[in-house]
C-alpha positions in Angstrom: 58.5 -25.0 -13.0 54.9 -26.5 -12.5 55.1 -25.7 -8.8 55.8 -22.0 -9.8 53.1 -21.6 -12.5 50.4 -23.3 -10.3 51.4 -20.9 -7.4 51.8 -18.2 -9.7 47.7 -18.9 -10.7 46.8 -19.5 -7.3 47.9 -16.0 -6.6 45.9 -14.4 -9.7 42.5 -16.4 -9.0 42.9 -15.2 -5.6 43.1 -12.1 -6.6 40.4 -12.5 -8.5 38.3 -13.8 -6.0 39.3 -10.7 -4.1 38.9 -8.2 -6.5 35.2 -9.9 -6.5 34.7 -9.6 -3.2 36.0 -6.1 -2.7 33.5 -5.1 -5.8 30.6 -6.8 -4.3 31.0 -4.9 -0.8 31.6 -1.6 -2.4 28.1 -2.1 -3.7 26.9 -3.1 -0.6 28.1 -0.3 1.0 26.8 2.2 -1.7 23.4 0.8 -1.3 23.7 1.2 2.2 24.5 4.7 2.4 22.3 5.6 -0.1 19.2 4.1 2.6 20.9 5.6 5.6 20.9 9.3 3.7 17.8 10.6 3.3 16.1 8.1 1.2 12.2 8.9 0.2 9.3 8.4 3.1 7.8 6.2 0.6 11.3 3.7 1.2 10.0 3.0 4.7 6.9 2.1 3.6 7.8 -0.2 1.2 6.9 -3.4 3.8 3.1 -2.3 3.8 1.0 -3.6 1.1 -0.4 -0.8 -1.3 -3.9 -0.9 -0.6 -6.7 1.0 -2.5 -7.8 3.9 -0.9 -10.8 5.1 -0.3 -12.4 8.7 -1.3 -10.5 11.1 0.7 -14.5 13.1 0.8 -16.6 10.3 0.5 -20.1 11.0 2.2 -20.9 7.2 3.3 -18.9 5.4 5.9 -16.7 2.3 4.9 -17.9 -0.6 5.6 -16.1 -3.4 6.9 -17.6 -6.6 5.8 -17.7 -9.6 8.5 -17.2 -7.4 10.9 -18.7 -8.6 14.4 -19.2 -5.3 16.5 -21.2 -7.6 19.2 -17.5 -8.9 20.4 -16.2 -5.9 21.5 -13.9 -3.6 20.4 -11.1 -4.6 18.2 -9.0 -4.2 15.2 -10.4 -3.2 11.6 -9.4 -5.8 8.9 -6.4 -4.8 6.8 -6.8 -1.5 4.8 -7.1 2.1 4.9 -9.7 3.6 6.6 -10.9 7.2 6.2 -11.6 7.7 10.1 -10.1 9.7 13.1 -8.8 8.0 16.2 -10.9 9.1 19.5 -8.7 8.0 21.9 -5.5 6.4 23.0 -4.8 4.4 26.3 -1.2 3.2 26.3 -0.2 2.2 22.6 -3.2 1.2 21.9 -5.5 3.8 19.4 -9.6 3.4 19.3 -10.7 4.5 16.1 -14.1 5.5 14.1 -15.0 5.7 10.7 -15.9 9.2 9.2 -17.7 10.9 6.2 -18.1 14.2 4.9 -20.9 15.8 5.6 -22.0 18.7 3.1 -23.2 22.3 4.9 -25.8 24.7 4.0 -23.2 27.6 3.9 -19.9 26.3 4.0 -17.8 23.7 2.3 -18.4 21.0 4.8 -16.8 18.8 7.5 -15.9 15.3 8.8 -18.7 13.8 10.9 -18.4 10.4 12.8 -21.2 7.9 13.7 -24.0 8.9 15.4 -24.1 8.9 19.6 -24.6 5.3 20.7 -22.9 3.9 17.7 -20.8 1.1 18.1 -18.7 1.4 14.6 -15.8 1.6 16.6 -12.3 -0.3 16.2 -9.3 -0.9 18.6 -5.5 -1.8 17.5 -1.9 -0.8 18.5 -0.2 1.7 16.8 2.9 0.1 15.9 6.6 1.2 16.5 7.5 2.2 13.1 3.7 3.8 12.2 4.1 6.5 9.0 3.3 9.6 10.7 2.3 12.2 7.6 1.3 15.5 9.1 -0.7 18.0 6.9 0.3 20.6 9.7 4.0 19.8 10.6 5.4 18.1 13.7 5.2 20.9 16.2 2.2 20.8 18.6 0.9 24.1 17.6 0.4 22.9 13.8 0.7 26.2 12.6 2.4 25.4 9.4 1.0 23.6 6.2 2.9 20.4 5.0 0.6 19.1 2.8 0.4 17.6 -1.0 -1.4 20.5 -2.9 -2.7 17.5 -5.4 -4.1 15.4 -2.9 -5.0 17.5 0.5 -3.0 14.8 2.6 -0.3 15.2 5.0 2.9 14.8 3.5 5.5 16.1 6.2 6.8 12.4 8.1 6.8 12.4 12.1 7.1 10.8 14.8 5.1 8.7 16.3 5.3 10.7 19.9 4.3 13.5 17.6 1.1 11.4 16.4 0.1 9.9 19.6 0.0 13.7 21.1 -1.3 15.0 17.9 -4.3 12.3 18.1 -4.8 13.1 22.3 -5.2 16.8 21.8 -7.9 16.7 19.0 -9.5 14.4 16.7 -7.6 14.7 13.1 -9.3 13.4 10.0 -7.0 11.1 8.2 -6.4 7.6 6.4 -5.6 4.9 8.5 -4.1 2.3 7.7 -4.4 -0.8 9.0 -1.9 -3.8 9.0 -2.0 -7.1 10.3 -4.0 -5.9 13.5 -1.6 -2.8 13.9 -2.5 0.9 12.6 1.4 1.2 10.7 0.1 4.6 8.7 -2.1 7.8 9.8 -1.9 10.0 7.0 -3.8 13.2 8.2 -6.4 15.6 5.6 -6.1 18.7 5.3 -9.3 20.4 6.5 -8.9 24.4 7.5 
């Protein structure tokens, strides 16, 4: 009769243990779906650090503190940059800093460094860069996707859509800047 109990609770814990199992990849599996369907923008951007941000209308240009611009071009510390890329060659984006500048009669605009400046900065624009439009994804950016709190871009694309975007005309955005790589361009609205 011990050989029957014993395989008797054999049988149970393994059910048990299966029952366990079965449980645990259920969860799995809801927690999997629930990433693969439609989860928030912010979800992919968990990886990047949540860096302070400068003012989206600030009239200075940021500074970047031990920065050498006598060694060339390169990449801008990590951050977030308000700035506008100038060109791209390959997957690589060259970037400036930018400022508001006040007008007599209007509102204002963006403005860059003067002529002759060298505040400029070089870094790849990485695979999975956060793409958020203010205009949409379309080439003709005739519709507005933007956050009416903050003024930024808040429709995601691609990042064909951004390098395009960026080699048409010079969008004012925040960059940001990761471990040498530009992994978010988060475009302002400006009419």
């Amino acid at each position: 009769m011990t050989g029957i109990t014993s395989a008797a609770q054999n049988r149970a814990a393994t059910g048990g243990i299966q029952a366990g199992v079965k449980t645990t990849l259920l969860a799995a599996g809801a927690a999997a779906a629930v990433l693969l369907s439609g989860a928030p923008a912010h979800a992919a951007t968990a990886a990047i650090p949540d860096f302070k941000a400068p003012k989206i209308f600030g009239t200075t240009f940021q500074p970047d503190p031990g920065h050498d611009f006598t060694k060339g071009i390169h990449s801008r510390r990590n951050g977030i940059l308000r700035g506008w890329i100038t060109s791209v060659t390959g997957a690589t984006a060259e970037y400036t800093p930018i400022k508001w500048q006040k007008d007599k009669y209007a509102e204002g605009h963006f403005v860059g460094p003067a002529e002759g400046d060298v505040m400029a900065y070089a870094s790849p624009v990485a695979r999975r860069v956060v793409f958020l439009s203010a205009f949409g994804c379309k080439p003709s950016m005739a519709g507005m996707t933007v956050d009416r709190k903050t003024g930024l871009g808040a429709k995601r694309c691609t990042r064909a859509d951004l390098i395009k975007r960026v080699k048409q005309v010079k969008r004012p955005a925040l960059i940001t800047v990761y471990k040498g790589q530009i992994v978010k361009f988060q475009e302002i609205y400006t009419p």
